[in-house]
C-alpha positions, 0 to 999 in steps of 0.5 A: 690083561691085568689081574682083574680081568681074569675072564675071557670075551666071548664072541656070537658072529659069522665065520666064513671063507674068504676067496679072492680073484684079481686080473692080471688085465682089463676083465673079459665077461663072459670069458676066462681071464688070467691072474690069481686067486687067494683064500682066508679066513675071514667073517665080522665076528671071527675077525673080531675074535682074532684081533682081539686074541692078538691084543692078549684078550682070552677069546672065545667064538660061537658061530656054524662051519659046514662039516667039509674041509673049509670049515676044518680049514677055518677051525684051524687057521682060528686056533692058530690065532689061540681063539677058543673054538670049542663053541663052534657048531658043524652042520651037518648040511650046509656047506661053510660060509664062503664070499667070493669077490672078483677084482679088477685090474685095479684092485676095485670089486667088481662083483661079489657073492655070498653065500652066508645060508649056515649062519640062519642056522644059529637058534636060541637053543645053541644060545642056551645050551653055551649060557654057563660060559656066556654068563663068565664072560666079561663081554659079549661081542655079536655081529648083525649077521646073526639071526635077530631072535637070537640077538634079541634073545641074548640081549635079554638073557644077558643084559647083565653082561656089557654087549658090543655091537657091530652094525656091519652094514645098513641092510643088516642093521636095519634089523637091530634098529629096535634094540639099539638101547640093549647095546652096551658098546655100538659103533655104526658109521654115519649112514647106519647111525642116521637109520637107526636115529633117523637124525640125518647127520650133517655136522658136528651138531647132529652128530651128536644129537644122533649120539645123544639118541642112541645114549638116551636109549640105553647105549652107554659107548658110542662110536660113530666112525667116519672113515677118513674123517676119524671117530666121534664118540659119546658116552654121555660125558665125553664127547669130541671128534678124533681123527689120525694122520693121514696114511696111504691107506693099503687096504680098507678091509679089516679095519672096522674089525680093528676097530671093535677089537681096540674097543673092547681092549679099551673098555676092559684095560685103560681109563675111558672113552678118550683113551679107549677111541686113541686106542681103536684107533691105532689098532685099525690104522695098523689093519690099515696098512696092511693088505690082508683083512687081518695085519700079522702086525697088530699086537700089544707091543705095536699098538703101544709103540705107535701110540707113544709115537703119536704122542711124541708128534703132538708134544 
């Protein structure tokens, strides 16, 4: 961070515990089978926060742990990123956060379950209670699994502060579809984009379009990803398409966490959305590579060496 930014980013979003099982075999339903189950830390919001801590953003988070050992488990693994996890609420009740994912033999899901019940627990009054240190942050950061009243309720209280989003999918962003224009920073992906325009996106053109849309409402950065595709991003002047090099993708999950991590890097450290979406970019092709949702190897340094590498392709 250079001396200007002296504040920290704070983040309102879901926090929940990760578990994994894979088979060793073709499933059995409705049978045990053999293979191997993994648990992590893990939720938008809280993905979020952790990436950008390790890009040297000071980090703060607001979200609900349950009062049981998940939640100690979750608390920890989070201060062990260096996020700031004085802001969190234990409820008294409920249990943590948990999404349980069953894989195949190939890695594919086959089901899932979550259970996310203690973050409809976050209300306006948590929101008020944090305004001081809310209102010394230099960016807000919120994910749509938060309940809408409380996203309603802190786009106006803190308008003054620029607010990213994460639309994370399109049943939840459906319910911002309203406020899209009390966003600073939005990065929906091309289906949450044509829901929240109502432009069906099939070129360039209506990319664009669907780009002026959101910018003309209020949003002042646009990033619609498209997965291997690359980036479109708009803010009113700029405006372009960028993709990276093709990779062998190791795992999908975490990117888009990346992503808005490099986002924010960008809007508070370097000079515009063209270097801000080179920047995204990288730090999610890093989370690319990786099997876990979080790469041990996003940080500063290695963000800027891959990028001086991309640069040195180019020439």
């Amino acid at each position: 961070m250079t001396p200007k930014q002296k504040h920290y980013v704070f983040v309102i979003g879901g926090a929940n515990i990760d578990l994994q099982g894979s088979s060793d075999n073709p499933l059995l339903l409705k049978d045990s089978n053999p293979g191997e189950i993994s648990m992590s830390s893990g939720g938008v919001g809280r993905n979020i926060a952790e990436n950008m801590s390790r890009l040297g953003i000071p980090t703060k988070i607001f979200s609900y742990v349950g009062s049981d050992a998940l939640g100690n488990f979750l608390i920890e693994s989070t201060q062990k990123a260096n996020v700031d996890t004085s802001y969190i609420n234990r409820h008294p009740t409920l249990p943590t956060s948990q999404y349980l994912s069953v894989l195949d033999d190939n890695n594919d899901m086959l089901v899932s379950i979550s259970d996310m019940r203690i973050i409809n627990e976050m209300s306006i009054d948590d929101i008020r209670s944090r305004s001081n240190v809310l209102n010394q942050s230099s960016v807000i950061v919120i994910d749509t699994n938060v309940p809408i009243d409380v996203i309603k309720y802190v786009t106006e209280e803190f308008s003054h502060i620029p607010i990213f989003l994460d639309t994370v999918s399109i049943a939840k962003a459906s319910k911002i579809k309203h406020l899209i224009g009390k966003f600073h920073t939005v990065k929906p992906n091309k289906l949450e984009s044509e829901l929240i325009t109502g432009i069906k996106i099939t070129d360039q053109s209506s990319m664009l379009s669907a780009a002026k849309n959101m910018f003309d409402k209020g949003c002042k950065q646009i990033f619609i990803t498209l997965g291997e595709e690359g980036v479109f991003y708009y803010d009113g002047n700029d405006y372009g398409m960028f993709n990276q090099k093709k990779i062998d993708v190791v795992s999908a999950n975490g990117a888009g966490d990346a992503f808005v991590a490099g986002m924010v890097y960008g809007f508070l450290n370097l000079n515009g959305i063209k270097e801000t979406v080179k920047y995204a970019s990288a730090a999610a092709l890093i989370a690319l590579k990786s099997k876990n949702t979080i790469s041990d190897q996003l940080s500063l340094e290695n963000v800027e060496l891959l990028l001086k590498e991309q640069s040195n392709e180019a020439k």
